[in-house]
PyMOL Python script that loads the backbone (N, CA, C, O; Angstrom):
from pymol import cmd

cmd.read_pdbstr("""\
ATOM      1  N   UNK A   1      -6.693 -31.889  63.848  1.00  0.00           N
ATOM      2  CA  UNK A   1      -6.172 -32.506  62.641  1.00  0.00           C
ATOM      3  C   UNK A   1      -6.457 -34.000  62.694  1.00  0.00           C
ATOM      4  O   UNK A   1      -6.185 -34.481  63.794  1.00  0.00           O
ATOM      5  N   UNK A   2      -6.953 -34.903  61.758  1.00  0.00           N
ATOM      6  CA  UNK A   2      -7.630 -36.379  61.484  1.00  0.00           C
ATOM      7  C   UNK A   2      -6.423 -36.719  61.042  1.00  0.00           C
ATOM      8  O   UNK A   2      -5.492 -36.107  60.517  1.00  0.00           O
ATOM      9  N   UNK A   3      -6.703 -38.247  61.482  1.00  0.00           N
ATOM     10  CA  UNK A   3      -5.346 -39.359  61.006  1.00  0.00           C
ATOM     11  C   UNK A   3      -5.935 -39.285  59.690  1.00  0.00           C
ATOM     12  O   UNK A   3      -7.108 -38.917  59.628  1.00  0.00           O
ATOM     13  N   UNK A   4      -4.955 -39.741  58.001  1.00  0.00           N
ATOM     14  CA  UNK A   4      -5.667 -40.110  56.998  1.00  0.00           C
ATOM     15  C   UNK A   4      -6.416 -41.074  56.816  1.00  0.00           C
ATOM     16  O   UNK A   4      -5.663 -42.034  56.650  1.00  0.00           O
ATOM     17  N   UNK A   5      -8.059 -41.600  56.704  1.00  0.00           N
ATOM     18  CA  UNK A   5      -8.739 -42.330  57.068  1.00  0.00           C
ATOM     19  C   UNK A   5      -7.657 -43.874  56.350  1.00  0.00           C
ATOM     20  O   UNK A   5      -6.925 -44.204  55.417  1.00  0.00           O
ATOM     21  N   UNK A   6      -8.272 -44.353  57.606  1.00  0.00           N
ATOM     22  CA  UNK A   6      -7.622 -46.232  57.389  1.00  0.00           C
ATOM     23  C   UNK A   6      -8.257 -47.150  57.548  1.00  0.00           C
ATOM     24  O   UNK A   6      -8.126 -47.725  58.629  1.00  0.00           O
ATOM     25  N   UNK A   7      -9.482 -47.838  56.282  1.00  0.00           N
ATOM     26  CA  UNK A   7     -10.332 -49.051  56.793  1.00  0.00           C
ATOM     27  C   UNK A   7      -9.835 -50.011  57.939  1.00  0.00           C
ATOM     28  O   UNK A   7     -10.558 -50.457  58.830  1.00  0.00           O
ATOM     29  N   UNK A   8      -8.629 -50.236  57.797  1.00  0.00           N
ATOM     30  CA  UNK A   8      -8.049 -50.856  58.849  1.00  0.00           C
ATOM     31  C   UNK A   8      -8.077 -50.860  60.610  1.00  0.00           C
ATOM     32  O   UNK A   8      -7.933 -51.781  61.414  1.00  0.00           O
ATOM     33  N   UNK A   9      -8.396 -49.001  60.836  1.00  0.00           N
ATOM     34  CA  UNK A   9      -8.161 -48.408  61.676  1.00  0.00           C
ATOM     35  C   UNK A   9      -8.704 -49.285  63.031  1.00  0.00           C
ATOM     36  O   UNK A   9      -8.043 -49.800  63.933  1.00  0.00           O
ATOM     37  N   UNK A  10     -10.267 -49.245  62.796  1.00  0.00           N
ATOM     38  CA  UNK A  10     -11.129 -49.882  63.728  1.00  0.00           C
ATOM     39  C   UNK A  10     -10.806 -51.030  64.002  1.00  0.00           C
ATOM     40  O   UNK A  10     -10.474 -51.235  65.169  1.00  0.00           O
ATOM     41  N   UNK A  11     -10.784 -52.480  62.774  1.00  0.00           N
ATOM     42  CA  UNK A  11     -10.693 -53.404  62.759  1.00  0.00           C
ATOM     43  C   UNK A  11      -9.602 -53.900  64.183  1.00  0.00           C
ATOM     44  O   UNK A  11      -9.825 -54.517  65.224  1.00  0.00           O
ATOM     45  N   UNK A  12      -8.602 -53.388  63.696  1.00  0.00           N
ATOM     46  CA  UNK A  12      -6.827 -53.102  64.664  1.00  0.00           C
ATOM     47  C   UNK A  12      -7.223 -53.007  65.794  1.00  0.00           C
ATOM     48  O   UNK A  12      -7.197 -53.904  66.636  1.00  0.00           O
ATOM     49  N   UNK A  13      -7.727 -51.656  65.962  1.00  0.00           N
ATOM     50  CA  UNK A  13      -7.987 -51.149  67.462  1.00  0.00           C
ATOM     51  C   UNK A  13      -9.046 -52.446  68.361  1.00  0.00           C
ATOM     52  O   UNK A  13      -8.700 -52.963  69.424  1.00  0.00           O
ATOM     53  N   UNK A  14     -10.468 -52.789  67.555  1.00  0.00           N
ATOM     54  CA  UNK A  14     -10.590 -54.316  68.119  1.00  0.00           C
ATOM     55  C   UNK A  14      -9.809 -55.286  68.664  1.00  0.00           C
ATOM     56  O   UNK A  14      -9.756 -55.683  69.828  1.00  0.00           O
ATOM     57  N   UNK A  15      -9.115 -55.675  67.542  1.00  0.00           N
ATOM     58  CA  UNK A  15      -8.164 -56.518  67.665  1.00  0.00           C
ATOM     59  C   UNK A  15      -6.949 -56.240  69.424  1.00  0.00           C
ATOM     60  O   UNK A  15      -6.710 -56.910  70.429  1.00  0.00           O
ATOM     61  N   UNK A  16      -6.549 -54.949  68.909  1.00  0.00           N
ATOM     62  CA  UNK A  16      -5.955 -54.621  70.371  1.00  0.00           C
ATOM     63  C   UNK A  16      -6.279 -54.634  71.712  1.00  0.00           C
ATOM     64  O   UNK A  16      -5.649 -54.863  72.744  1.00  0.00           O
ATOM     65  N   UNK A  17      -7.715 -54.253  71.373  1.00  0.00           N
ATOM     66  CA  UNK A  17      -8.365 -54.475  72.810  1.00  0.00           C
ATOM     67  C   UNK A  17      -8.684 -55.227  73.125  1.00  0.00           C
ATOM     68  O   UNK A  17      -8.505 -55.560  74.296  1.00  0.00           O
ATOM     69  N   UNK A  18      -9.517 -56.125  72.044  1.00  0.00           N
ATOM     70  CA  UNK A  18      -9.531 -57.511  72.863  1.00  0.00           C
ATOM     71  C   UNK A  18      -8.441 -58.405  73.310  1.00  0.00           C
ATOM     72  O   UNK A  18      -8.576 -59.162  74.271  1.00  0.00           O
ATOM     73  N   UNK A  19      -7.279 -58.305  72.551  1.00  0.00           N
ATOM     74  CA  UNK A  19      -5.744 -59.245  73.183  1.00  0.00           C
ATOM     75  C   UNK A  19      -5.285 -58.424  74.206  1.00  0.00           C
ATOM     76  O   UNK A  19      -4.195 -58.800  74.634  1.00  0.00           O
ATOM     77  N   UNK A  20      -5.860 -57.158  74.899  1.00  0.00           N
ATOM     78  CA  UNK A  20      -5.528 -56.400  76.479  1.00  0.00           C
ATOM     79  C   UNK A  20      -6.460 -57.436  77.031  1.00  0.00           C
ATOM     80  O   UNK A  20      -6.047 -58.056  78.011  1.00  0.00           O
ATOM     81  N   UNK A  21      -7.949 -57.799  76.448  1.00  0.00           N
ATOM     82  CA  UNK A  21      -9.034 -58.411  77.654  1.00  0.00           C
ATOM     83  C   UNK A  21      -9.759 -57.290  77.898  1.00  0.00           C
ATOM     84  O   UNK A  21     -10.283 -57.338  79.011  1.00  0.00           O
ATOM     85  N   UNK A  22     -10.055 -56.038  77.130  1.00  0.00           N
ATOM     86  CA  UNK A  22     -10.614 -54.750  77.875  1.00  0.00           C
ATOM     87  C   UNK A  22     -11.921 -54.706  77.584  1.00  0.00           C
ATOM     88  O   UNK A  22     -11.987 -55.455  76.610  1.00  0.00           O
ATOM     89  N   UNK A  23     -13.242 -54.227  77.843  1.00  0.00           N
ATOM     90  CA  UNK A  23     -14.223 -54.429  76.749  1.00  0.00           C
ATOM     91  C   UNK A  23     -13.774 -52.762  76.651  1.00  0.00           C
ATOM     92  O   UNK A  23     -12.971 -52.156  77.361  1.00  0.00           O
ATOM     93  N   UNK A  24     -14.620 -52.249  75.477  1.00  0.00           N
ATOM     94  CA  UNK A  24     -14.964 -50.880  74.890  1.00  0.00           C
ATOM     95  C   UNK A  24     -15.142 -49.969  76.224  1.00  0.00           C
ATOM     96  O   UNK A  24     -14.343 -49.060  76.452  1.00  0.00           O
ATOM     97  N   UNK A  25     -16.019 -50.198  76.927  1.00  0.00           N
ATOM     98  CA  UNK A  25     -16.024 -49.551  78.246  1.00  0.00           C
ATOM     99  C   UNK A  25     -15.149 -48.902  78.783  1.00  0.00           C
ATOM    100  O   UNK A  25     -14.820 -47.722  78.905  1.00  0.00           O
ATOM    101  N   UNK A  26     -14.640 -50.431  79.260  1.00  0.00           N
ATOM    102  CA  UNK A  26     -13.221 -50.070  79.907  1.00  0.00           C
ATOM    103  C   UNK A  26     -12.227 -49.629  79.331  1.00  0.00           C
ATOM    104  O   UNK A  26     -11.414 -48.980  79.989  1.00  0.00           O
ATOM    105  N   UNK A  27     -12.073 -49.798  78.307  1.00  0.00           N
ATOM    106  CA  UNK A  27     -11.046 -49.076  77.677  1.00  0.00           C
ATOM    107  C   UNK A  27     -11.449 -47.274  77.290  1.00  0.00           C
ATOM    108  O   UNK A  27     -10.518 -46.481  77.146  1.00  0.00           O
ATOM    109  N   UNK A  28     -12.801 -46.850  77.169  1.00  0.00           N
ATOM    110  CA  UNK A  28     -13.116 -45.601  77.279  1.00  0.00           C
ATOM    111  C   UNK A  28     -13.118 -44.978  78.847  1.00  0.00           C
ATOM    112  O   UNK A  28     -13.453 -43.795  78.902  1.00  0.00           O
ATOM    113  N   UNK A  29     -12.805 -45.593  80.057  1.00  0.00           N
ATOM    114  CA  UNK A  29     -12.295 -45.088  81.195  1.00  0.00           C
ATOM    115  C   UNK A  29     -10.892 -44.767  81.523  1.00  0.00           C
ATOM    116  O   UNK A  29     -10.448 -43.962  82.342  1.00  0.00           O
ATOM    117  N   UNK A  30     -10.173 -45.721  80.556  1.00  0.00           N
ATOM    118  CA  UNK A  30      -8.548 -45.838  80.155  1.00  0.00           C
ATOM    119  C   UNK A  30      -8.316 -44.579  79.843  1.00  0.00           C
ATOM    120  O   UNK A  30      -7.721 -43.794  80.582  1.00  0.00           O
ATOM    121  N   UNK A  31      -8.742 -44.330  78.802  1.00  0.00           N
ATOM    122  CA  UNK A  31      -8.360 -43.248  77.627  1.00  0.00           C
ATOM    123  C   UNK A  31      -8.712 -41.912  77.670  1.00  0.00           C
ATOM    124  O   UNK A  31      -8.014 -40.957  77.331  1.00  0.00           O
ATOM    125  N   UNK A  32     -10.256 -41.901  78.269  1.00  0.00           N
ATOM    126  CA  UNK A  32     -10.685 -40.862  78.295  1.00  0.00           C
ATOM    127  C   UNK A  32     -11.164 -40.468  76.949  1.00  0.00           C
ATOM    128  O   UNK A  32     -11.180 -39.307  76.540  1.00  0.00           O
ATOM    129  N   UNK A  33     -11.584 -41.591  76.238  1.00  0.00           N
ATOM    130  CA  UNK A  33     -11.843 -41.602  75.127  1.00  0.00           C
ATOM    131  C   UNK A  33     -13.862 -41.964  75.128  1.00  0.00           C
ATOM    132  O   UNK A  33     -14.152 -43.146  75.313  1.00  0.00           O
ATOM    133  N   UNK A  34     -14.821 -41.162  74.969  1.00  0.00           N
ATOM    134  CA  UNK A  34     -15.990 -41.955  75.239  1.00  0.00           C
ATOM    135  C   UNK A  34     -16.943 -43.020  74.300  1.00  0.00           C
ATOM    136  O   UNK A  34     -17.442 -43.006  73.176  1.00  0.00           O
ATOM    137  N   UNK A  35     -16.891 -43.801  75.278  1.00  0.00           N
ATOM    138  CA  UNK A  35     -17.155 -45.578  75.235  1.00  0.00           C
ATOM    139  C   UNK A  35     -18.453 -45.386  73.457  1.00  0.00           C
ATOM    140  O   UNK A  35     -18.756 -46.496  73.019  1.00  0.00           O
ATOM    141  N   UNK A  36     -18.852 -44.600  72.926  1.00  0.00           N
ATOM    142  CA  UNK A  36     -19.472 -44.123  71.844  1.00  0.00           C
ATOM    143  C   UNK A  36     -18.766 -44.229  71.158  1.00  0.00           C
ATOM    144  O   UNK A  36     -18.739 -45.270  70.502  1.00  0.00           O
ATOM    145  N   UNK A  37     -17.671 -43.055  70.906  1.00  0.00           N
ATOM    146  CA  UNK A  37     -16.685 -42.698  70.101  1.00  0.00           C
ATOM    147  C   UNK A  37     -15.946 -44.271  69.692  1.00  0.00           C
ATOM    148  O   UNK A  37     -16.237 -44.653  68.559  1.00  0.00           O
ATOM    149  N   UNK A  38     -15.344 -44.883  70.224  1.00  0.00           N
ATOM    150  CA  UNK A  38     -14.810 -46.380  70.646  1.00  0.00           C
ATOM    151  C   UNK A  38     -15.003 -47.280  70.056  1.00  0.00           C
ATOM    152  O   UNK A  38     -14.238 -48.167  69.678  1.00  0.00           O
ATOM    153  N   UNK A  39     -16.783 -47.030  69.826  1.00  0.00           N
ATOM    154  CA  UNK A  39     -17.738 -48.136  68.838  1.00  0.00           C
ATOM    155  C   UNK A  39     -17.672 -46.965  67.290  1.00  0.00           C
ATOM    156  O   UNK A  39     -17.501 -47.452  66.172  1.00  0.00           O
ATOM    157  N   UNK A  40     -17.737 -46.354  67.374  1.00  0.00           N
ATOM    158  CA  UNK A  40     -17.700 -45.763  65.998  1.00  0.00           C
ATOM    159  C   UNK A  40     -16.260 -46.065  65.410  1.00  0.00           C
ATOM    160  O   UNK A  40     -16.021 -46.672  64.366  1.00  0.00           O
ATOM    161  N   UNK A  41     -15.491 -45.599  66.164  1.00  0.00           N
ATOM    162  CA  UNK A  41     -14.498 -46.098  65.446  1.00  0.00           C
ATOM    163  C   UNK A  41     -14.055 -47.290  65.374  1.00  0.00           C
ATOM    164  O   UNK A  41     -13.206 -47.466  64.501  1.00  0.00           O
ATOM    165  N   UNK A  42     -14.389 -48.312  66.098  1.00  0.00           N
ATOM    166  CA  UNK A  42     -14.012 -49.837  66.018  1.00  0.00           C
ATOM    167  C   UNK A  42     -15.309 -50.243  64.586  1.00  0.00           C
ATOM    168  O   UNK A  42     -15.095 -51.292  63.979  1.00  0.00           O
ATOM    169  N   UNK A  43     -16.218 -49.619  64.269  1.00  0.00           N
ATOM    170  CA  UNK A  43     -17.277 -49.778  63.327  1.00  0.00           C
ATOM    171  C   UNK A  43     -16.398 -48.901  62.195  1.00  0.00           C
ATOM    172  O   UNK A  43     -16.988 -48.824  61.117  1.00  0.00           O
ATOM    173  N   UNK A  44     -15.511 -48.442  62.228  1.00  0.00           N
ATOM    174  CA  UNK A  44     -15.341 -47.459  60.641  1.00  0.00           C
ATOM    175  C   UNK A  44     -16.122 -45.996  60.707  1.00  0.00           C
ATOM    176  O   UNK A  44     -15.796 -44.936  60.173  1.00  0.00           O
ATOM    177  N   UNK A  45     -16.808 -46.179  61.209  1.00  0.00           N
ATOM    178  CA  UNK A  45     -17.516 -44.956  60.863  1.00  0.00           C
ATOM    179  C   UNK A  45     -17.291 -43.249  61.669  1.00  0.00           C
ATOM    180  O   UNK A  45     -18.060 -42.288  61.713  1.00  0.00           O
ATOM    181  N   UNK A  46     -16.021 -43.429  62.176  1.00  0.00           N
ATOM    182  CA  UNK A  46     -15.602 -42.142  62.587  1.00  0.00           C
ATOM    183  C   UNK A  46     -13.699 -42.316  62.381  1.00  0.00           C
ATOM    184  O   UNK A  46     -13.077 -43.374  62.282  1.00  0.00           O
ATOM    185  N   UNK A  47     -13.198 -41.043  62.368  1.00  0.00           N
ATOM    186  CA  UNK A  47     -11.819 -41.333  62.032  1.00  0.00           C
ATOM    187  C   UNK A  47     -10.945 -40.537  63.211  1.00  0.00           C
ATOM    188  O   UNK A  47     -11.169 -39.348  63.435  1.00  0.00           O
ATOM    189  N   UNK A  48      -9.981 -41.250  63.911  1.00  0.00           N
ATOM    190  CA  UNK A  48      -9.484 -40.877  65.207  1.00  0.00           C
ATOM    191  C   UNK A  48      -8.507 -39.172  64.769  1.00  0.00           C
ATOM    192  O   UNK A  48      -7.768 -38.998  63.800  1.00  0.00           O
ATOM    193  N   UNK A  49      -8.787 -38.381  65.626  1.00  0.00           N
ATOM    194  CA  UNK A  49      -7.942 -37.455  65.688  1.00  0.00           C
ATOM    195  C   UNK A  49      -6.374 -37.809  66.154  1.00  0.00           C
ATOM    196  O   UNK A  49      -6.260 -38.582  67.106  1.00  0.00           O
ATOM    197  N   UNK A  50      -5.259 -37.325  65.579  1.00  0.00           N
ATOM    198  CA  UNK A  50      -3.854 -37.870  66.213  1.00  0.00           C
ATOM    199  C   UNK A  50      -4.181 -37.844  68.211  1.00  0.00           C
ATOM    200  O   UNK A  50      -3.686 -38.818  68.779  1.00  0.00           O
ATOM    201  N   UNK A  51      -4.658 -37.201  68.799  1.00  0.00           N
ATOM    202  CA  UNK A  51      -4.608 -37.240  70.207  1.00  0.00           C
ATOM    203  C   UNK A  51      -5.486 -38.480  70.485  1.00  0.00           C
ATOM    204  O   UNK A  51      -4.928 -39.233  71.282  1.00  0.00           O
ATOM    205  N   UNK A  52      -6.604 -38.885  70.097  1.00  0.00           N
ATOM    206  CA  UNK A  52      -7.319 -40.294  70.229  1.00  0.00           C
ATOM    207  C   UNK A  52      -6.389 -41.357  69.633  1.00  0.00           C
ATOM    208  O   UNK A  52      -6.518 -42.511  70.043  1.00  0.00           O
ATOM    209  N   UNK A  53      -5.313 -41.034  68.551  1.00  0.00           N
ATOM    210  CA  UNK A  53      -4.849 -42.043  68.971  1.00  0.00           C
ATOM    211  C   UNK A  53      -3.928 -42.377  70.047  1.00  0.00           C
ATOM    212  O   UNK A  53      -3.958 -43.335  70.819  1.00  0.00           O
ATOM    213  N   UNK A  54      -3.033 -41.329  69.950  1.00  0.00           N
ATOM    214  CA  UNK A  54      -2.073 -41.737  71.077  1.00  0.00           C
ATOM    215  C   UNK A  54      -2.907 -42.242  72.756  1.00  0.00           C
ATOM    216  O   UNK A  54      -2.476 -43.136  73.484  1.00  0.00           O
ATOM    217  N   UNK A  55      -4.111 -41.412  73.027  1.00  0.00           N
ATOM    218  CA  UNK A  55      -4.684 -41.691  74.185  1.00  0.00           C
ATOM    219  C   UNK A  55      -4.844 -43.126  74.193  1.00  0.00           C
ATOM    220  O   UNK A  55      -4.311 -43.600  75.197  1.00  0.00           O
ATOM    221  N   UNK A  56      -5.288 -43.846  73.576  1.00  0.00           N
ATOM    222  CA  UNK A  56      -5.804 -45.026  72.893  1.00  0.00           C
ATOM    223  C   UNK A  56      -4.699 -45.775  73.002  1.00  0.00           C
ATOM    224  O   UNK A  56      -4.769 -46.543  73.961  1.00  0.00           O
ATOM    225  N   UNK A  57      -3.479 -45.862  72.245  1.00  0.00           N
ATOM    226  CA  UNK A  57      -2.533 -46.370  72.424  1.00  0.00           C
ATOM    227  C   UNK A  57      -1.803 -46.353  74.045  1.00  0.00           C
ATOM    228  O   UNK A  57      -1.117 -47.317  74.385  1.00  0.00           O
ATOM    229  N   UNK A  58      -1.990 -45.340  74.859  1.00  0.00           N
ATOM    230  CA  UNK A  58      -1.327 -45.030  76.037  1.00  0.00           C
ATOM    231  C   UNK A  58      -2.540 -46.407  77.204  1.00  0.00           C
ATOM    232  O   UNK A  58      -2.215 -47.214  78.074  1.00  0.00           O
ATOM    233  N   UNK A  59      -3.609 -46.121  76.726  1.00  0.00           N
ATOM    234  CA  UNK A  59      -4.712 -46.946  78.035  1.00  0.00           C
ATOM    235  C   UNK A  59      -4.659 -48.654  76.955  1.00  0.00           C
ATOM    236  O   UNK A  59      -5.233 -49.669  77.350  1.00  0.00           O
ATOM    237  N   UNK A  60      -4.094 -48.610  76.011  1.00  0.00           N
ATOM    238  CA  UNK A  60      -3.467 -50.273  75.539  1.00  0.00           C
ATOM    239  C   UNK A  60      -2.351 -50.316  76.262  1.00  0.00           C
ATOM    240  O   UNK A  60      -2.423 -51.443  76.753  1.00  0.00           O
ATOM    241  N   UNK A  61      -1.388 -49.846  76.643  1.00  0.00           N
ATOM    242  CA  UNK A  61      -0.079 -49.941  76.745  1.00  0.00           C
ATOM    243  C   UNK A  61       0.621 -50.257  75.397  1.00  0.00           C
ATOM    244  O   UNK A  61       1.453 -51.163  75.370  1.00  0.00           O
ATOM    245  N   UNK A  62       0.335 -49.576  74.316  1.00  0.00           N
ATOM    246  CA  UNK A  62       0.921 -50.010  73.555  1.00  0.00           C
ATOM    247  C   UNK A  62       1.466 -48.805  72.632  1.00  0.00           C
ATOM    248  O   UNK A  62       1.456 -47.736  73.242  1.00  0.00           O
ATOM    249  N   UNK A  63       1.875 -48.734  71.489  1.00  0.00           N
ATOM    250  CA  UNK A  63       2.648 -47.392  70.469  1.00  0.00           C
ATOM    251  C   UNK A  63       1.820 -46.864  69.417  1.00  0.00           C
ATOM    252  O   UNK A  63       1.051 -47.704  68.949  1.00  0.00           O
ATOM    253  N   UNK A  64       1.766 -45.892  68.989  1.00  0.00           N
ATOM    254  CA  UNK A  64       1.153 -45.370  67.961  1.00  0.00           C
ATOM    255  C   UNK A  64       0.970 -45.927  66.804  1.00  0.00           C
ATOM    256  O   UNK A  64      -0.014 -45.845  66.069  1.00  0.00           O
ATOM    257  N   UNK A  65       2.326 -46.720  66.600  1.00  0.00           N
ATOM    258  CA  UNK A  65       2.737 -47.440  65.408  1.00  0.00           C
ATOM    259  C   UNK A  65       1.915 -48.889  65.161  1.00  0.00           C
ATOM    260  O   UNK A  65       1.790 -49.460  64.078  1.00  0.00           O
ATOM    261  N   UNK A  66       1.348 -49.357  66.568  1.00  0.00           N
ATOM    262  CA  UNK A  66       0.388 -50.615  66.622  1.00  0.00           C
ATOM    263  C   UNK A  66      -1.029 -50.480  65.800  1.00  0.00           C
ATOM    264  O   UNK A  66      -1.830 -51.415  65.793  1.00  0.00           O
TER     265      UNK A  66
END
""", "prot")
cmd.dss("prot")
cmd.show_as("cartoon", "prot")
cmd.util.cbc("prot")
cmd.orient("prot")
């Protein structure tokens, strides 16, 4: 099941990772999310499943709600 798409989505998730200091990489070793997927969605052009996000949110240390 897909989050409802959010231009916002990517932009954010940038934003988050870079105020951790993580690059894309590293944050796809975090997550278990792959470092591809990461750039697509920090680009818009893919839309996170609810489990990418929470994974995502869990290797930020941060909430779903961020």
């Amino acid at each position: 099941m897909a989050v409802a798409a959010d231009p916002g989505f990517g932009r954010r998730l940038r934003q988050l990772r870079e105020r951790a200091g993580v690059s894309g990489y590293e944050l796809a070793k975090r997550s278990g999310v792959t470092d591809a997927s990461i750039s697509r969605l920090e680009a818009g052009l893919q839309d996170p499943s609810w489990q990418t996000v929470v994974k995502l949110a869990r290797a930020l240390g941060g909430s779903v709600a961020e």
